[in-house]
C-alpha positions as CSV (number, residue, x, y, z in Angstrom):
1,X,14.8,231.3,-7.6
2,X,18.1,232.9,-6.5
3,X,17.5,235.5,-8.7
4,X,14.3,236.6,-7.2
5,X,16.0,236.4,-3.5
6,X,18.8,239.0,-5.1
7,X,16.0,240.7,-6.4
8,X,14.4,241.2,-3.0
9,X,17.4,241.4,-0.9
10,X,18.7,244.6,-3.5
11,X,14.8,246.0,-2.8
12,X,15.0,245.4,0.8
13,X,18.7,247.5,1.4
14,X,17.3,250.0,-0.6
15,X,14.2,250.3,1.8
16,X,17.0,250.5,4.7
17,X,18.0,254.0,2.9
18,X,15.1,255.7,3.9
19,X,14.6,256.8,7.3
20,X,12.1,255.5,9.6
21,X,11.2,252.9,12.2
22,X,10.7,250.3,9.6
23,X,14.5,249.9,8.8
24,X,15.3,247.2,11.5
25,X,12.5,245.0,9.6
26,X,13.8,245.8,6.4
27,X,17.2,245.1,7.4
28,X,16.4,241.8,8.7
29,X,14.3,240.9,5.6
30,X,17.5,242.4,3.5
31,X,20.6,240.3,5.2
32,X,18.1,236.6,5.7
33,X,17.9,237.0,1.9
34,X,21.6,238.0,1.1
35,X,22.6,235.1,3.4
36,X,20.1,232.8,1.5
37,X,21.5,233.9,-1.8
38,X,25.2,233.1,-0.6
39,X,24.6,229.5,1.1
40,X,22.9,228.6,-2.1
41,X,26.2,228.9,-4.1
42,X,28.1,226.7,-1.6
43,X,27.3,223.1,-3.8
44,X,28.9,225.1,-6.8
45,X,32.2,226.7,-5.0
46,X,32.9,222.9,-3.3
47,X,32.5,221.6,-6.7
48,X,34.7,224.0,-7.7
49,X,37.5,223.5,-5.2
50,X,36.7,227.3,-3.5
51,X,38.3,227.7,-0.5
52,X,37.1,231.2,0.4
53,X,33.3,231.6,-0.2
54,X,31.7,228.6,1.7
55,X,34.2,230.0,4.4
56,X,32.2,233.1,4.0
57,X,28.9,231.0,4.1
58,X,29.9,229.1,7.1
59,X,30.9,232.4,8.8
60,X,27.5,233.9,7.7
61,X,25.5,231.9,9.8
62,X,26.4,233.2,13.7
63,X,26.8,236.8,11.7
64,X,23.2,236.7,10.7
65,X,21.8,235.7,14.3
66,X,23.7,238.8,15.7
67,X,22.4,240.7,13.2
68,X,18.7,240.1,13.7
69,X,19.3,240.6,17.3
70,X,20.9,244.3,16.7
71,X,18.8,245.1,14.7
72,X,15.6,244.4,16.8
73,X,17.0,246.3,19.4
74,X,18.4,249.3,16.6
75,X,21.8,249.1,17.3
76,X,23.2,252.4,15.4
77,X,26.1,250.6,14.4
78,X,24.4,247.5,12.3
79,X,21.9,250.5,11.0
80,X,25.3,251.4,9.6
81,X,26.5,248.7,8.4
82,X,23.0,248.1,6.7
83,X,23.1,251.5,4.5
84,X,26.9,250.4,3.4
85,X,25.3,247.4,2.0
86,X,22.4,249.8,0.8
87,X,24.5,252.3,-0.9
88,X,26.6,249.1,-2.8
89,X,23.4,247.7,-4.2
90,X,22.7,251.3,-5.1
91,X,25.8,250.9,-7.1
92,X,25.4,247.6,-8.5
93,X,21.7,246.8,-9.1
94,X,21.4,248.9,-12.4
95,X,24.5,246.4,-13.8
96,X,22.8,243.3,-12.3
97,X,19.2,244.0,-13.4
98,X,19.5,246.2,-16.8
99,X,21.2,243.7,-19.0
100,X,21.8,246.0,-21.7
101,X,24.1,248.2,-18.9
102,X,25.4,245.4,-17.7
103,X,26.2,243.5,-21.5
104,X,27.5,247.3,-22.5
105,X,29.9,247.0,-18.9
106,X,31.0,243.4,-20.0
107,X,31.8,244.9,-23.7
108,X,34.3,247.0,-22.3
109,X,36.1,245.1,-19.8
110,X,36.8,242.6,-22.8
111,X,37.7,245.1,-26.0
112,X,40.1,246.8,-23.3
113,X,41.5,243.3,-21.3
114,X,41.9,242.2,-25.8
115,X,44.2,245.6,-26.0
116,X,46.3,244.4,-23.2
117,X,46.8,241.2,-24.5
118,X,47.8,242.7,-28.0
119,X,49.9,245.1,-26.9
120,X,51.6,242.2,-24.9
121,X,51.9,239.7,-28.1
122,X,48.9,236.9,-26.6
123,X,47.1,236.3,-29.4
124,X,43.5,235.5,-29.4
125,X,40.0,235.2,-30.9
126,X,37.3,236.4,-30.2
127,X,34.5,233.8,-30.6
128,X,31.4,235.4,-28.9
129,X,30.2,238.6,-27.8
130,X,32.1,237.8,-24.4
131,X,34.2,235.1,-24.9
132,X,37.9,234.2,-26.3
133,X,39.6,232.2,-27.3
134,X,43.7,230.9,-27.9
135,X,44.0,227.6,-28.6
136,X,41.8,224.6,-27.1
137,X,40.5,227.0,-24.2
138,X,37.7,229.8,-24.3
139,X,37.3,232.0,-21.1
140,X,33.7,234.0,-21.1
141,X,33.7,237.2,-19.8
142,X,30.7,237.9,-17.0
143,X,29.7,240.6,-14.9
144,X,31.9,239.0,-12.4
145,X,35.1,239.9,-13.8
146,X,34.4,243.5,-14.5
147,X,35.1,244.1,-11.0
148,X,32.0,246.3,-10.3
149,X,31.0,244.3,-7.2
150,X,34.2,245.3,-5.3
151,X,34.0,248.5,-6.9
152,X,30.3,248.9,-5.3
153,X,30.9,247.5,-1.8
154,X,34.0,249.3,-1.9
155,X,31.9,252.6,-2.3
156,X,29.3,251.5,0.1
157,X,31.8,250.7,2.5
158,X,32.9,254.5,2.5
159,X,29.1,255.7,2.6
160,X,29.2,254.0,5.9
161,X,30.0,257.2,7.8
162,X,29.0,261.0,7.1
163,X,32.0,262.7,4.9
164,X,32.7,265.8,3.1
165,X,32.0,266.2,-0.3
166,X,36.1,266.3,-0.7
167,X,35.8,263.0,1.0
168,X,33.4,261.3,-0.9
169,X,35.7,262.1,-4.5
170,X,38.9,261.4,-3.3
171,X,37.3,258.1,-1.5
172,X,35.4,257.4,-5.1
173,X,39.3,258.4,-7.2
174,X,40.5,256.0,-4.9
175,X,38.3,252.7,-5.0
176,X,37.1,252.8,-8.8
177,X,39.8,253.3,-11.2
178,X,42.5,251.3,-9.0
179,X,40.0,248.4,-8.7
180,X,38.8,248.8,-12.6
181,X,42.2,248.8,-13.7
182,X,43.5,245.9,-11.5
183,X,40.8,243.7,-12.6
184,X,41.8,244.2,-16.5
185,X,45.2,243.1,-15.5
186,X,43.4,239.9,-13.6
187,X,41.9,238.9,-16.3
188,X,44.5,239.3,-18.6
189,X,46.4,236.8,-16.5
190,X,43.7,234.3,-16.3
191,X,43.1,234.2,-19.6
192,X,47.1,233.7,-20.7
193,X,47.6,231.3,-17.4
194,X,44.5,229.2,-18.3
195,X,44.6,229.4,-22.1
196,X,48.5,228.5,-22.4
197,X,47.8,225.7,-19.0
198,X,50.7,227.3,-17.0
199,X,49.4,225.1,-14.1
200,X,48.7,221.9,-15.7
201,X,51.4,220.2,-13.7
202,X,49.4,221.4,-10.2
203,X,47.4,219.2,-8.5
204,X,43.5,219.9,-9.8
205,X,41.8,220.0,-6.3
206,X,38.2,220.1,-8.6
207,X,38.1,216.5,-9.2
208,X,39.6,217.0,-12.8
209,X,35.7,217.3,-13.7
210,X,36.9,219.4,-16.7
211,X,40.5,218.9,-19.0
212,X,42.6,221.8,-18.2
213,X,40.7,223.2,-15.9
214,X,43.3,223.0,-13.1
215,X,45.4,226.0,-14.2
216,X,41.6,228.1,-14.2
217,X,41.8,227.3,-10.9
218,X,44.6,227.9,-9.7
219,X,45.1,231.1,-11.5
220,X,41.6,231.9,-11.0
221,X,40.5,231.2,-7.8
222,X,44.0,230.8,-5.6
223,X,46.6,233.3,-7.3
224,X,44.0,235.9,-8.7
225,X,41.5,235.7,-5.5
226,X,44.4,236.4,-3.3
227,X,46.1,238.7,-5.0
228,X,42.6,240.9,-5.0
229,X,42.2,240.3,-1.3
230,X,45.7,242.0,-0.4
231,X,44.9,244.7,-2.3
232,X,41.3,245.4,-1.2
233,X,42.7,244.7,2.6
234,X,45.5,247.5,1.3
235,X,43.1,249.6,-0.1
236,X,40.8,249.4,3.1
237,X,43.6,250.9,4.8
238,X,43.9,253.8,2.6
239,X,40.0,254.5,3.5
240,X,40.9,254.4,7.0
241,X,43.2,256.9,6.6
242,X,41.2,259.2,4.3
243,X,38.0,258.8,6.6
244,X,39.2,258.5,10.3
245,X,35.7,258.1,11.1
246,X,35.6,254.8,9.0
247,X,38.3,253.2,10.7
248,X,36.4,254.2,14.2
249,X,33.5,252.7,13.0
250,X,35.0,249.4,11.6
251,X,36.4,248.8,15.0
252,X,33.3,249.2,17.0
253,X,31.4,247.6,14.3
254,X,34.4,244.4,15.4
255,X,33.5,245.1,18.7
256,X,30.2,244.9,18.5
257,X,29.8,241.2,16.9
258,X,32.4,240.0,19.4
259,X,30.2,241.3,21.9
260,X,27.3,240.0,20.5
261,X,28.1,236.4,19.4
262,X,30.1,236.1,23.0
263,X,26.9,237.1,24.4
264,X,24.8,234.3,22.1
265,X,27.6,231.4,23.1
266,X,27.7,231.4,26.7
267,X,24.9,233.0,27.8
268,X,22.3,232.1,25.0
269,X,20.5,235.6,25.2
């Protein structure tokens, strides 16, 4: 069932791409099924001790009434904010839907993440297509940790605004190799931090539902999650200063949800 609401929230961003009066339905339709698609993953983040995304879910909620409400009214800035999101499922949808691109992406990310490890001295097997192994622990490599969402939103966030073509390569040099790279380094230290238990002796905020499975989270979820967050906060920055317009538009885009969600709270229009 999720998959079928990704399915039509991807067809409905896409539909937001094309000109015409029918974008403010199709952009509703498009972020009620995003949101849908992220509340339905709160049960498994609590269960797994995530902090950040049912923070994200929570926060989702007044986001998407503001939303609707631009959008009825075809606020230029969430029409923006809409073709960001359409340009990053433009990015990401031929990964998440054609497995064979996707399996071929995965592929990679794990022989090249294996040649860091071996050129560091971790030893590992190999024990599926997309899964290793060092002693007791086996981390599987998904689409997840190739790090082609960020890449894609990334990319969609600079598609937000109208840019020069010398804009839109030095924005693209920019996002994907620095976030490719970094996530091969990620990995590489989940997989040593998990696999060797380097937080074992941390408290396992999951419930201990799994042996071991408290350094996974801690290297996973706190130290890896945060350490992606600076950087894509960092590398935000560097957008702003590549495309001034981008940082003009992320500020009234700010402004605009403050204004809105004030407006919802304590005047209920």
């Amino acid at each position: 069932m999720i998959e079928l609401f990704i399915s039509l929230s991807c067809i409905f961003f896409l539909l937001t791409l094309v000109p015409g009066p029918h974008r403010r339905y199709t952009g509703i339709v498009a972020w009620i099924t995003i949101i849908i698609v992220l509340m339905a993953g709160v049960p498994s983040w609590v269960e797994e001790a995530n902090i950040l995304y049912p923070v994200l879910a929570l926060l989702s909620i007044p986001f998407l009434w503001a939303t609707i409400r631009m959008l009825l009214r075809a606020d230029v800035i969430v029409f923006q904010l809409s073709r960001a999101a359409g340009v990053a499922f433009l990015i990401y949808a031929p990964f998440a839907f054609y497995e064979p691109l996707g399996n071929a992406l995965i592929s990679m990310v794990l022989i090249q993440t294996g040649m860091i490890l071996h050129l560091i001295g971790f030893h590992f097997d190999q024990v599926l297509w997309n899964t290793v192994q060092h002693g007791h622990f086996r981390v599987e490599i998904i689409l997840a940790c190739t790090g082609i969402q960020a890449i894609a939103i990334m990319l969609g966030v600079a598609a937000a605004v109208p840019t020069t073509l010398k804009q839109k390569i030095l924005a693209f040099l920019l996002i994907a190799p620095p976030i490719y790279i970094l996530n091969l380094f990620r990995n590489t230290g989940v997989i040593i931090a998990y696999t060797d238990q380097w937080f074992s002796h941390f408290p396992d905020l999951t419930g201990g539902y799994e042996y071991g499975y408290a350094s996974f989270f801690w290297a996973h979820n706190i130290i890896a999650e945060g350490v992606a967050l600076v950087f894509l906060i960092a590398l935000a920055y560097g957008l702003f200063r590549l495309i001034p317009n981008l940082a003009d538009f992320a500020a009234d885009l700010i402004d605009a949800y403050r204004k809105e969600i004030m407006s919802i709270v304590y005047r209920g229009t």
